[in-house]
N, C-alpha and C positions, 0 to 999 in steps of 0.2 A: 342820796340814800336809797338802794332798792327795797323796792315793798314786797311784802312777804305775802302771800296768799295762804289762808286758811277753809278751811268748810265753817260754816258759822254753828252747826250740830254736830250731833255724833252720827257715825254710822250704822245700818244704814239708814235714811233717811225717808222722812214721809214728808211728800210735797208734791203741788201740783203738777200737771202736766209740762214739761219744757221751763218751770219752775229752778231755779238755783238760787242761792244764800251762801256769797260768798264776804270774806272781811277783810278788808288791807289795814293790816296792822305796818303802822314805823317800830323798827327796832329800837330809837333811839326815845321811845315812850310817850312818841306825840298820836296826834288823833289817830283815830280810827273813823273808817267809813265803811259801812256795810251797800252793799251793792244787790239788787233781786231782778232777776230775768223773768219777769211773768208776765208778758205780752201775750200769752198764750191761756194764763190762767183763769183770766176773765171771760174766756169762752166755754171755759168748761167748768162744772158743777159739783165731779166727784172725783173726791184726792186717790192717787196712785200712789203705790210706792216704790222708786227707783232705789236702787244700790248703786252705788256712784265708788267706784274703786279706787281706795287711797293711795296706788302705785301710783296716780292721775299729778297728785298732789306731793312727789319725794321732794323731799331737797336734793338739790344737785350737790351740794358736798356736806362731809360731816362737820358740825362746828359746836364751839364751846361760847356760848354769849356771855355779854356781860349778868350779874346777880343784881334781883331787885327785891327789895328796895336798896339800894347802895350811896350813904352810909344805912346802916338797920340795925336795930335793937328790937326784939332782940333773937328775930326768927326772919331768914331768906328765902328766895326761891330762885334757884341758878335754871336756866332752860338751855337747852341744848337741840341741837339737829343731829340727822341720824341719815345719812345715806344709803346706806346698806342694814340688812340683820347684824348685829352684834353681841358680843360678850361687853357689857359695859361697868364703868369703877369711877367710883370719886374720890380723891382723896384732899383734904384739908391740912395746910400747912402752919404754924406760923412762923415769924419775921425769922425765928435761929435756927429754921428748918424741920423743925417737931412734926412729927405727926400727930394730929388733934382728935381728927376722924378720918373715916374712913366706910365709903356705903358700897359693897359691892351687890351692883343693879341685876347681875345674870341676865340672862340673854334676852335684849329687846329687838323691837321690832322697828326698822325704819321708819323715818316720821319726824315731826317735828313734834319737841316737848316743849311747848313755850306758852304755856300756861297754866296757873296754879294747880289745876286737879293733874297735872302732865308732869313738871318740871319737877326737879329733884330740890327735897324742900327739908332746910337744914336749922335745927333749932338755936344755937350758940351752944352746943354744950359738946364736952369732950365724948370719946367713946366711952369713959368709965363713969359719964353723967354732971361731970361738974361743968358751970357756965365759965365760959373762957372771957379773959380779959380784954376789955379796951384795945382797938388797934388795929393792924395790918393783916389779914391774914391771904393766903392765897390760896387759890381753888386747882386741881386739875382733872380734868376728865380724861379717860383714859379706854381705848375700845381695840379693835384688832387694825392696825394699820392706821394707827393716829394716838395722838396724845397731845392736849394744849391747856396753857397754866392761864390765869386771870388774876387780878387781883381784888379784893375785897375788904371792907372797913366795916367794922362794929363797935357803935359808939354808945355808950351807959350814960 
């Protein structure tokens, strides 16, 4: 399973000299290990602040992951990768093809969404507000020059 690389903050970043804080996260939801390069920080006394550019950091392709928690009751979080700037769209299905919901994201910005304050975070309830039933449903994401479905269980 390839590991993903993250910035362990937000941008941009305050930290020591020759300092980094990066995090390999598993996609498949096992550990995580945080990693810090400060061989250098211990020589010096007062914090700088780098900007460290997120083009550093793309993903090499657009993708659609699995949703967590899977099965969930009674609220998701689908995360997604982003290769490029995009027009992006979710839409939720269930098992007879219905349309349930529907979030149109407008235009983000490449990156990885793959955690909760990021990832597109879905309550069980229809677009006219009522909680949906027990069951199967399916996800798809939807951007300029890609589209891919998942599958998903929400269980009461």
């Amino acid at each position: 399973v390839p590991l993903r690389w993250e910035l362990f903050s937000a941008w941009p970043v305050t930290m020591w000299p020759n300092e980094y804080h990066l995090c390999s996260s598993d996609p498949t939801g096992g550990s995580e290990r945080a990693f810090s390069g400060a061989a250098q920080a211990a020589r010096s006394h007062r914090p700088t602040r780098n900007d460290i550019s997120p083009s550093l950091f793309l993903p090499e392709h657009t993708r659609l992951l699995q949703n967590y928690p899977n099965p969930f009751n009674p609220e998701t979080w689908i995360p997604f990768e982003l290769n490029q700037d995009s027009e992006v769209s979710l839409t939720i299905y269930d098992m007879a093809g219905r349309l349930v919901w529907r979030l149109d994201l407008g235009f983000q910005e490449a990156g990885a969404y793959l955690r909760r304050d990021r990832a597109i975070y879905w309550d069980g309830r229809t677009n006219t507000g009522e909680r949906v039933a027990s069951g199967t449903y399916f996800y798809t994401l939807q951007t300029e020059g890609y589209v891919s479905t998942q599958k998903m269980i929400i269980l009461k």
